[in-house]
MIKOL-743287 format. One record per residue (C-alpha): x, y, z; residue in one letter. Coordinates in steps of 0.05 Angstrom, whole numbers, plus 5000, padded with zeros to 4 digits. Example, Ala and Ser with C-alpha at 12.3 -4.5 7.8 and 13.67 -1.06 7.14 Angstrom:
<firos>
[firo [5246, 4910, 5156], 'A']
[firo [5273, 4979, 5143], 'S']
</firos>
This chain:
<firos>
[firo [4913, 4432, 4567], 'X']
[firo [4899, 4383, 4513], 'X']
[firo [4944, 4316, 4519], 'X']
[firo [4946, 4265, 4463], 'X']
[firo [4963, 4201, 4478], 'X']
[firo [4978, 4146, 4414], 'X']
[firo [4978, 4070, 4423], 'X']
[firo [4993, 4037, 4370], 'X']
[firo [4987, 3957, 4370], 'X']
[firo [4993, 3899, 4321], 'X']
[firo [4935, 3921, 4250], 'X']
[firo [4901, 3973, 4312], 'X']
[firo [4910, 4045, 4316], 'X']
[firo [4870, 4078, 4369], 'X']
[firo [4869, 4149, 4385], 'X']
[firo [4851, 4176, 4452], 'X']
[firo [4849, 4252, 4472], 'X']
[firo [4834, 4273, 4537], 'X']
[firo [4838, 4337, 4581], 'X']
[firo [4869, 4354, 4651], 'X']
[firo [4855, 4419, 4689], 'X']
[firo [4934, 4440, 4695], 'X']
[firo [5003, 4428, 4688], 'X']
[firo [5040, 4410, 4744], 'X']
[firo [5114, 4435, 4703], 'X']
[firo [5073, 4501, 4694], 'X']
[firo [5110, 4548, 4733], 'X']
[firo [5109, 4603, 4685], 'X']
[firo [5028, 4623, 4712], 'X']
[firo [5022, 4628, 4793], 'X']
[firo [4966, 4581, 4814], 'X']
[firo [4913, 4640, 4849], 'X']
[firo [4879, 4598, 4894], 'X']
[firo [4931, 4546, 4920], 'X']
[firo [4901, 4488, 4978], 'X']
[firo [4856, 4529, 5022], 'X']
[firo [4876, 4494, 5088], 'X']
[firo [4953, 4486, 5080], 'X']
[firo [5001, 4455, 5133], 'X']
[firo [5032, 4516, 5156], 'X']
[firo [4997, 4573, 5178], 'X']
[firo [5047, 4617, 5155], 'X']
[firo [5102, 4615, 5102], 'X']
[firo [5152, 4648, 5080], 'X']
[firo [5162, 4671, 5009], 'X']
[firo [5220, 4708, 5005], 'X']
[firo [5276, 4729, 5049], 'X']
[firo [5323, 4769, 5014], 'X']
[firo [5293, 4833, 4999], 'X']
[firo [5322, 4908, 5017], 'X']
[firo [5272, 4950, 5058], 'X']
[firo [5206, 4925, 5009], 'X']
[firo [5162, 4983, 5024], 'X']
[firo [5093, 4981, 4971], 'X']
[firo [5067, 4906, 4967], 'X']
[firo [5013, 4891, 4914], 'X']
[firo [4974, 4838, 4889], 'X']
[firo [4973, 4850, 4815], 'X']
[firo [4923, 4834, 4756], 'X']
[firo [4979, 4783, 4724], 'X']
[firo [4966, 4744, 4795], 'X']
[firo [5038, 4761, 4816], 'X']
[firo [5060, 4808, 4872], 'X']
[firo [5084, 4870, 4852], 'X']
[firo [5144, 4894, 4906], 'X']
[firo [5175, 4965, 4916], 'X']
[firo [5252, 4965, 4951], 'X']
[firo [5265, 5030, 4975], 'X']
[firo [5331, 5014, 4939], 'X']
[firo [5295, 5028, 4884], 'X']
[firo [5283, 4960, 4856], 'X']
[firo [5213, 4944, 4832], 'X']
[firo [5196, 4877, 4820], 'X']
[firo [5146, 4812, 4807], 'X']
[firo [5150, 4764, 4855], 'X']
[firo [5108, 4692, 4843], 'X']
[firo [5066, 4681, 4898], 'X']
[firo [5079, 4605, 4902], 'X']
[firo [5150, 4602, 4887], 'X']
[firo [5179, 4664, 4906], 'X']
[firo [5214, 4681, 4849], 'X']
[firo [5236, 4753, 4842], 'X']
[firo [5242, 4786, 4768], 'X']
[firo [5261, 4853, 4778], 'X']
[firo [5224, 4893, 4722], 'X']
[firo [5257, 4962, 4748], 'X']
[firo [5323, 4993, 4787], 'X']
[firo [5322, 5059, 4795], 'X']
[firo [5383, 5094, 4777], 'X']
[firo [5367, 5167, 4812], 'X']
[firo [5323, 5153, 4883], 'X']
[firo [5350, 5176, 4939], 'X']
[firo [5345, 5126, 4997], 'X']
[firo [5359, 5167, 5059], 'X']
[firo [5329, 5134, 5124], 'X']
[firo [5252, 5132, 5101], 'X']
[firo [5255, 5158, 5037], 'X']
[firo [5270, 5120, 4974], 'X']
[firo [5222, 5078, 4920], 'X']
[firo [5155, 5082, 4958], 'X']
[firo [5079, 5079, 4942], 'X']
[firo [5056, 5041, 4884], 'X']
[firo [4990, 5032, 4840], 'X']
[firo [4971, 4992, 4780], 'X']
[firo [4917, 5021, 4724], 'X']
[firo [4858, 4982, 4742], 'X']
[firo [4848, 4956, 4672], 'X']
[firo [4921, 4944, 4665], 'X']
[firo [4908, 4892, 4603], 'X']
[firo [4883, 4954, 4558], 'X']
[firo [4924, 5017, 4598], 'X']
[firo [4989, 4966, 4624], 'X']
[firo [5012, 5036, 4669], 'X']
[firo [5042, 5034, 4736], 'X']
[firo [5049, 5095, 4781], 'X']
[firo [5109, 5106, 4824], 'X']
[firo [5125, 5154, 4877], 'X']
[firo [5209, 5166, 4900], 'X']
[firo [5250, 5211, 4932], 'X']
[firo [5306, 5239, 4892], 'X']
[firo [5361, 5284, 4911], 'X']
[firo [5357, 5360, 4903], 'X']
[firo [5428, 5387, 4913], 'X']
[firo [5422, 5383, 4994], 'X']
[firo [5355, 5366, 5004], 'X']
[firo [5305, 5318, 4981], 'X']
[firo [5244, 5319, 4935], 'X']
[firo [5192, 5271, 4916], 'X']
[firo [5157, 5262, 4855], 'X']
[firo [5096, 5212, 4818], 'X']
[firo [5110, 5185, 4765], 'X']
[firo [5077, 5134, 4707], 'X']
[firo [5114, 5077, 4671], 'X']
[firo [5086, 5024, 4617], 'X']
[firo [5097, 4963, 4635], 'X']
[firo [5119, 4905, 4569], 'X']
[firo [5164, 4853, 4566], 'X']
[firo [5172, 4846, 4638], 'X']
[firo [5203, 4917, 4639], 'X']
[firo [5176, 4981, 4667], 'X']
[firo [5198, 5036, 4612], 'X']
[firo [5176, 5095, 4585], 'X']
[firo [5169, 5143, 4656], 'X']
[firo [5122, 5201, 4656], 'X']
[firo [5122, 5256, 4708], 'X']
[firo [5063, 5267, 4738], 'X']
[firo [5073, 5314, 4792], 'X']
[firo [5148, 5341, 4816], 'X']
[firo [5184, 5383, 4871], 'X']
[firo [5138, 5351, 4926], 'X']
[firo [5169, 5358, 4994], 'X']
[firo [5206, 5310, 5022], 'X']
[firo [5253, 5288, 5064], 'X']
[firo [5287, 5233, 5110], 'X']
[firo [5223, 5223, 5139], 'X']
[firo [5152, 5240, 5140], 'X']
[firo [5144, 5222, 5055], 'X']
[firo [5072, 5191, 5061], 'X']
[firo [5064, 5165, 4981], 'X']
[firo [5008, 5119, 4995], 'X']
[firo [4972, 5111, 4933], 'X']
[firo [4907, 5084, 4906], 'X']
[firo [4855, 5097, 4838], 'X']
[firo [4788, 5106, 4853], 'X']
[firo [4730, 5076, 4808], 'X']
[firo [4727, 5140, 4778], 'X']
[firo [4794, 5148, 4752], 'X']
[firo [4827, 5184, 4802], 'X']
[firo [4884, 5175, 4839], 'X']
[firo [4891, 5202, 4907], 'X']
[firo [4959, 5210, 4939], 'X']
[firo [4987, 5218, 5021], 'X']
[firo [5035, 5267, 5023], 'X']
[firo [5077, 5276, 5095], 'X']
[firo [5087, 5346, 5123], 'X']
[firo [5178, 5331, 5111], 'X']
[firo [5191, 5347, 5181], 'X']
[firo [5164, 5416, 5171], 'X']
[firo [5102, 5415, 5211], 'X']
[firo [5086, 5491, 5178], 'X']
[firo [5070, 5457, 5111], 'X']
[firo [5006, 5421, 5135], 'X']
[firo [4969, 5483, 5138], 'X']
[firo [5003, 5524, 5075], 'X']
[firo [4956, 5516, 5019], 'X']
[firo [5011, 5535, 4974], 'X']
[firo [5043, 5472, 4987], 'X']
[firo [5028, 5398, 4980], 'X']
[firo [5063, 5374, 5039], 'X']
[firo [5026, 5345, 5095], 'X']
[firo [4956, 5334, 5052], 'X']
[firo [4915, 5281, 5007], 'X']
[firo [4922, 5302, 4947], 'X']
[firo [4874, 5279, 4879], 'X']
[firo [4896, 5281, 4811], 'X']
[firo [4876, 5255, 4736], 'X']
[firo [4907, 5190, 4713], 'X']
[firo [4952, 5236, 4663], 'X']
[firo [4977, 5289, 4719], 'X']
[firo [4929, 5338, 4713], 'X']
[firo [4883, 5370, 4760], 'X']
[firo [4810, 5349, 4774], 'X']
[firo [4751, 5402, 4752], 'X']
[firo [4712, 5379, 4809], 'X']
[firo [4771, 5389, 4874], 'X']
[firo [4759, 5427, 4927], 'X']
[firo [4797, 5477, 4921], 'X']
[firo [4805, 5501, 4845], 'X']
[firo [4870, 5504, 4805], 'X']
[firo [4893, 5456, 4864], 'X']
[firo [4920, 5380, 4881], 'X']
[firo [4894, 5386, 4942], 'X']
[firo [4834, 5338, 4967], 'X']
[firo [4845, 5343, 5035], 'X']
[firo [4900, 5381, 5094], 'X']
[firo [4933, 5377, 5165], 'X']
[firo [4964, 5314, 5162], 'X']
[firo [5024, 5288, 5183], 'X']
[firo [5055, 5215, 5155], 'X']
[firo [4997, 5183, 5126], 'X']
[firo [5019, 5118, 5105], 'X']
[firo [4957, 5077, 5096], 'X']
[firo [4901, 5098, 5053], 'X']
[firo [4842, 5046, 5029], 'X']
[firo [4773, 5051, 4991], 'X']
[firo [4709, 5013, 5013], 'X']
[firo [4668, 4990, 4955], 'X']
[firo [4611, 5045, 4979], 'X']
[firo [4671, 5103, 4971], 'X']
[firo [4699, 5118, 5040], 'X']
[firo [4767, 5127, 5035], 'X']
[firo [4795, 5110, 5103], 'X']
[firo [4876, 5133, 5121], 'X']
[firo [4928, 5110, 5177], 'X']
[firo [4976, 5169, 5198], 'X']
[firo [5039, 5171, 5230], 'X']
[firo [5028, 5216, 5300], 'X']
[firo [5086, 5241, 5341], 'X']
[firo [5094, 5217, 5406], 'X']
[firo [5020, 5212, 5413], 'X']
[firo [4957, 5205, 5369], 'X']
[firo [4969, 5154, 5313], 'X']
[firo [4910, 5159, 5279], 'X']
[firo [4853, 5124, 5234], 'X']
[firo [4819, 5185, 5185], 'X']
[firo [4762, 5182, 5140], 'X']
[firo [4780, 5235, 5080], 'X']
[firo [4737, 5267, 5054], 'X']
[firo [4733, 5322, 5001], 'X']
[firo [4763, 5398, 5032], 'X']
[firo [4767, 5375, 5096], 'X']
[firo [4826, 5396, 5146], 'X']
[firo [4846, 5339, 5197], 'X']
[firo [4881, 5388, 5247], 'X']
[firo [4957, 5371, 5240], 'X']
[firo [5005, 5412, 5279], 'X']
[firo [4950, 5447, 5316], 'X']
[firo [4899, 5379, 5338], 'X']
[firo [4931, 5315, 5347], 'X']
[firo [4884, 5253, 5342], 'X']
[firo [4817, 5295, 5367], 'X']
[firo [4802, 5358, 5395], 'X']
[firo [4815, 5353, 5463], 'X']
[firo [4867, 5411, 5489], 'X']
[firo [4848, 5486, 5510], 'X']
[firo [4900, 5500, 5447], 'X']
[firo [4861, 5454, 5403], 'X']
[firo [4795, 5484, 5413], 'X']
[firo [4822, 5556, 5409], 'X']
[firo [4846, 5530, 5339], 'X']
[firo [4784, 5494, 5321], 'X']
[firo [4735, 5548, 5338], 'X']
[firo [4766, 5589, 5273], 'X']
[firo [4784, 5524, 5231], 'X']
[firo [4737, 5465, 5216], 'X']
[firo [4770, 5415, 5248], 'X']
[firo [4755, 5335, 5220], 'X']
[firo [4767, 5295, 5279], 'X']
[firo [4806, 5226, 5273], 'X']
[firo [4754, 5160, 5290], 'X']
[firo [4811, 5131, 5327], 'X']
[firo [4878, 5133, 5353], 'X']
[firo [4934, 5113, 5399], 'X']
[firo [4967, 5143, 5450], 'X']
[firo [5028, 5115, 5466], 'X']
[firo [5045, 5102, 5387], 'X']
[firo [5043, 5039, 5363], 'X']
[firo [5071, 5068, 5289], 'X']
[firo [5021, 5049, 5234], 'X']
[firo [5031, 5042, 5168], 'X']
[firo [4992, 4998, 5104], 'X']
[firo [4921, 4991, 5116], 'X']
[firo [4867, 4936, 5077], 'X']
[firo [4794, 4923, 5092], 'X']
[firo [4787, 4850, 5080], 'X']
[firo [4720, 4820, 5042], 'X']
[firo [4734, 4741, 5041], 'X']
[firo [4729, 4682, 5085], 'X']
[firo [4793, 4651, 5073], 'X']
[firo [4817, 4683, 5144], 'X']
[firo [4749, 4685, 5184], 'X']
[firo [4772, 4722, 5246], 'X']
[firo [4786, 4783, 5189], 'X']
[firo [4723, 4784, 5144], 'X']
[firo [4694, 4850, 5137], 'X']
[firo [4750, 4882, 5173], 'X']
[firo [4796, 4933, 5177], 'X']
[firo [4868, 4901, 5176], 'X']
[firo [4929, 4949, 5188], 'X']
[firo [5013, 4926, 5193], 'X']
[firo [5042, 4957, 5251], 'X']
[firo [5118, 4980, 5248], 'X']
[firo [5138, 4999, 5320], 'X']
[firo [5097, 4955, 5365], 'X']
[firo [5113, 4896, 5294], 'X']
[firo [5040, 4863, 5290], 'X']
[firo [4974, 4861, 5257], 'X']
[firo [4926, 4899, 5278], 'X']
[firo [4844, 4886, 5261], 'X']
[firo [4799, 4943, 5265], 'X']
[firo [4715, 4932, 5265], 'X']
[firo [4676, 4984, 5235], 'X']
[firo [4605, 5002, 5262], 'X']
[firo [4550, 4994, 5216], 'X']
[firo [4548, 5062, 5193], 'X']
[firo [4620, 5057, 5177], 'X']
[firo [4638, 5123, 5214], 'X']
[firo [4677, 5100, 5286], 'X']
[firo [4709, 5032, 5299], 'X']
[firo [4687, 4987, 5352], 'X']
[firo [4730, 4936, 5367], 'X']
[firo [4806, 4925, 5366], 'X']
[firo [4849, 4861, 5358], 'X']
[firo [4916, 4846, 5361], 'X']
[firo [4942, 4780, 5314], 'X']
[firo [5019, 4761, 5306], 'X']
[firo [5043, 4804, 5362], 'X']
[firo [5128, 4806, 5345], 'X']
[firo [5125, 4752, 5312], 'X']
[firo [5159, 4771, 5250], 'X']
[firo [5184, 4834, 5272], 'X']
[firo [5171, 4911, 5226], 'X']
[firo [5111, 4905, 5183], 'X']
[firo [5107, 4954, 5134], 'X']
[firo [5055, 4924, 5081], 'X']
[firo [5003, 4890, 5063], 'X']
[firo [4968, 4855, 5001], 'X']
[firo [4908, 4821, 4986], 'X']
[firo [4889, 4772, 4926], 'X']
[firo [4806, 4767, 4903], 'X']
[firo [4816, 4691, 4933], 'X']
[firo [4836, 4723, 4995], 'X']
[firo [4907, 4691, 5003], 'X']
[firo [4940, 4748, 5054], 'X']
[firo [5018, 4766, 5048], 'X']
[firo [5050, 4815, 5094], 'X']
[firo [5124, 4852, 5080], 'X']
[firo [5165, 4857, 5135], 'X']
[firo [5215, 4918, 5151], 'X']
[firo [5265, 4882, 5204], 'X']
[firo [5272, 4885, 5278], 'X']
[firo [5288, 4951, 5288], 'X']
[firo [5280, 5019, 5262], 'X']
[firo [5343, 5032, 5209], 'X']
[firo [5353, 4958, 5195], 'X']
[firo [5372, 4973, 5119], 'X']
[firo [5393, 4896, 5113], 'X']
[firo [5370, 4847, 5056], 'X']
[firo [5337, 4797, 5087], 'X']
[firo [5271, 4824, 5099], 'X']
[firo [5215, 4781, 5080], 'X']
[firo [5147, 4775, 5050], 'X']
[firo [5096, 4718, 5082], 'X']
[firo [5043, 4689, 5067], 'X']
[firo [4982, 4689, 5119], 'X']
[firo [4944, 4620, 5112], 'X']
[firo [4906, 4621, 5171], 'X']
[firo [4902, 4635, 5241], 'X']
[firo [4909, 4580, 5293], 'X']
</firos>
C-alpha cells in the first residue's frame, strides 16, 4: 500500500512517498500466514456455531463452514467473523443428517461453484441430494441438482466430498441404516461414488451407465487424495471395525458381510465368491472416525507427512504414518485426547495453519456453542 506523506515548511515543499507491506486497519483480507510461533498453542476462533459439520480452507483464504442447520458460511481465520453466505430453507436436520459435505471448484476465481450435499425430507423418510451453487457477492445462489433421491436417513449419510485433479468429484455415500444397500448395485447407498463436475456420469467408471466407483461400505466420513492419486477413506464400523480404506476403481470393501478384514468363517465363505478389498487398518472397540487430512508442512512437525484424522467418540486427534509404499500404516498417535471434546472436522491452509470443528461433549448435543480452533503447535 502506497502512503504519501506532505510536509510543507516555510518557501520548501518536499514530497516523500514510501511503501509498507500491510495495513494493520485491514481487516477486510485474512492475513494467511499469521506469527508462526504464537503464545497459545491453541485458540479458539469461534464458539457459537450449531453442529458445524464440513470445515474448509478456501481459495479467498477464509474458512468455509457447513451447520447441519443448514447455514453455510465464511468465517475469517484471524478474527472469527462469521458471514453467513447461505441458510437453507428445506434440509432436514434429523440426528446426523442435515447440511453436510462440502467442496469448492478448484479454480474457483474462473468456475466460483460450490458443491453441497443435504438431507431433505421425503414425506416420512429422508433423502439426500448434491447439489452446485455459484458463489457472488458473498451469496451462494443459483443451486443446480446434481444427483437426487440418494438414501438417507438419521444416520449413516456419508457426503464426504472431494475433486480430483482430473475433474472429478467423488462422493461417500452411507448404507441409511439399511445394511442391504451396500451390496445392491441398483442403489447408491453404502458406496463411493464418481461423477462429472456438471452431474453426469464418467465414460471411464467401472461399471457403465453407473455412479458407482466403488461398494460395501458403511458411514464413510473421511475421504482424502495424496498428490500421487490414492484416495484414502475413514468409515464408520458398528460396534467393531472402524476402518482406514484405500478406494480404488470397482472394488467392493466387504460391508455387511466383512467388517474391517477378512477374518470370520462367514467372511471367507463370502469372500471366496466376492473380491473382497480388505481395510489397511481399523479399530476394534470403535473409537468413531470421521474427517481425515494428510498433512505436507512443517508448521506442526510431529504431523508432517502424516495422516491426521478427528475422532468423534473417543474426541481427539488421531495421526496415522503411512509405509513407504503408501499401502498399510505403521504407526499410530494419539494428540489432544478430550480435550475439546467431539471432533468432527478438519482443515488445512498451504501455510499449514491447522483448525479443527468441534461437535460437543456428547453424541446429540444439538447446542450452539460448538467451536472451531486453531492448532498452533504442539507442546
Amino acid at each position: 500500500m502506497e502512503r504519501v506523506l506532505k510536509f510543507v515548511g516555510i518557501g520548501i515543499l518536499s514530497l516523500l512517498l514510501f511503501y509498507c507491506a500491510g495495513d494493520d486497519n485491514n481487516t477486510s483480507n485474512p492475513d494467511p500466514d499469521p506469527d508462526p510461533d504464537p503464545v497459545n498453542a491453541t485458540v479458539t476462533l469461534i464458539d457459537t456455531l450449531s453442529v458445524p459439520w464440513e470445515l474448509l480452507w478456501g481459495p479467498d483464504d477464509f474458512l468455509w463452514v457447513t451447520e447441519r442447520n443448514g447455514k453455510v458460511s465464511r468465517i475469517h481465520p484471524d478474527t472469527g467473523e462469521q458471514q453467513v453466505i447461505l441458510t437453507l430453507d428445506n434440509v432436514a436436520q434429523v440426528q446426523e443428517s442435515g447440511a453436510l459435505g462440502t467442496v469448492l471448484h478448484p479454480d474457483f476465481e474462473n468456475n466460483p461453484y460450490v458443491y453441497l450435499v443435504y438431507t431433505y425430507s421425503n414425506g416420512n423418510s429422508l433423502l439426500e441430494r448434491l447439489v452446485r451453487y455459484t458463489y457472488d457477492n458473498n451469496t451462494l445462489s443459483n443451486e443446480t441438482i446434481l444427483l437426487d433421491q440418494i438414501p438417507a436417513n438419521r444416520t449413516h449419510n456419508g457426503s464426504r466430498l472431494i475433486i480430483t485433479p482430473d475433474l472429478h468429484l467423488i462422493m461417500t455415500t452411507g448404507d441409511a441404516g439399511d445394511t442391504s444397500l451396500s451390496q445392491d448395485m441398483s442403489s447408491l447407498g453404502g458406496k463411493t461414488l464418481r461423477l462429472n463436475l456438471d452431474g453426469s456420469i464418467p465414460s471411464d467408471n467401472p461399471f457403465a451407465g453407473s455412479y458407482i466407483y466403488s461398494l460395501g461400505h458403511r458411514n464413510p466420513q473421511g475421504l482424502v487424495m495424496l498428490q500421487n492419486g490414492t484416495i484414502y477413506s475413514s468409515e464408520h464400523g458398528p460396534n467393531s471395525d472402524d476402518e482406514i480404506n484405500i478406494i480404488a476403481s470397482g472394488t467392493n470393501y466387504g460391508w455387511p458381510e466383512v467388517k474391517g478384514i477378512i477374518d470370520t468363517p462367514s467372511e471367507e465363505s463370502f469372500a471366496a465368491n466376492t473380491a473382497v478389498t480388505e481395510s489397511i487398518f481399523n479399530w476394534t472397540p470403535t473409537i468413531a472416525p470421521s474427517d481425515l487430512v494428510y498433512y505436507t508442512n512443517d508448521r506442526i512437525p510431529q504431523w508432517t507427512n502424516k495422516l491426521i484424522m478427528t475422532v468423534l467418540k473417543d474426541k481427539r486427534i488421531v495421526a496415522l504414518t503411512l509405509s513407504e509404499d503408501g499401502t498399510s500404516i505403521t504407526q499410530e498417535e494419539v494428540f489432544f485426547d478430550n480435550d475439546f471434546g467431539r471432533l468432527r472436522d478438519i482443515a488445512v491452509s498451504p501455510t499449514g495453519r491447522v483448525f479443527i470443528a468441534t461437535n460437543g461433549d456428547s453424541y446429540g448435543d444439538t447446542s450452539t456453542t460448538h467451536r472451531i480452533i486453531e492448532i498452533n503447535r504442539i507442546d
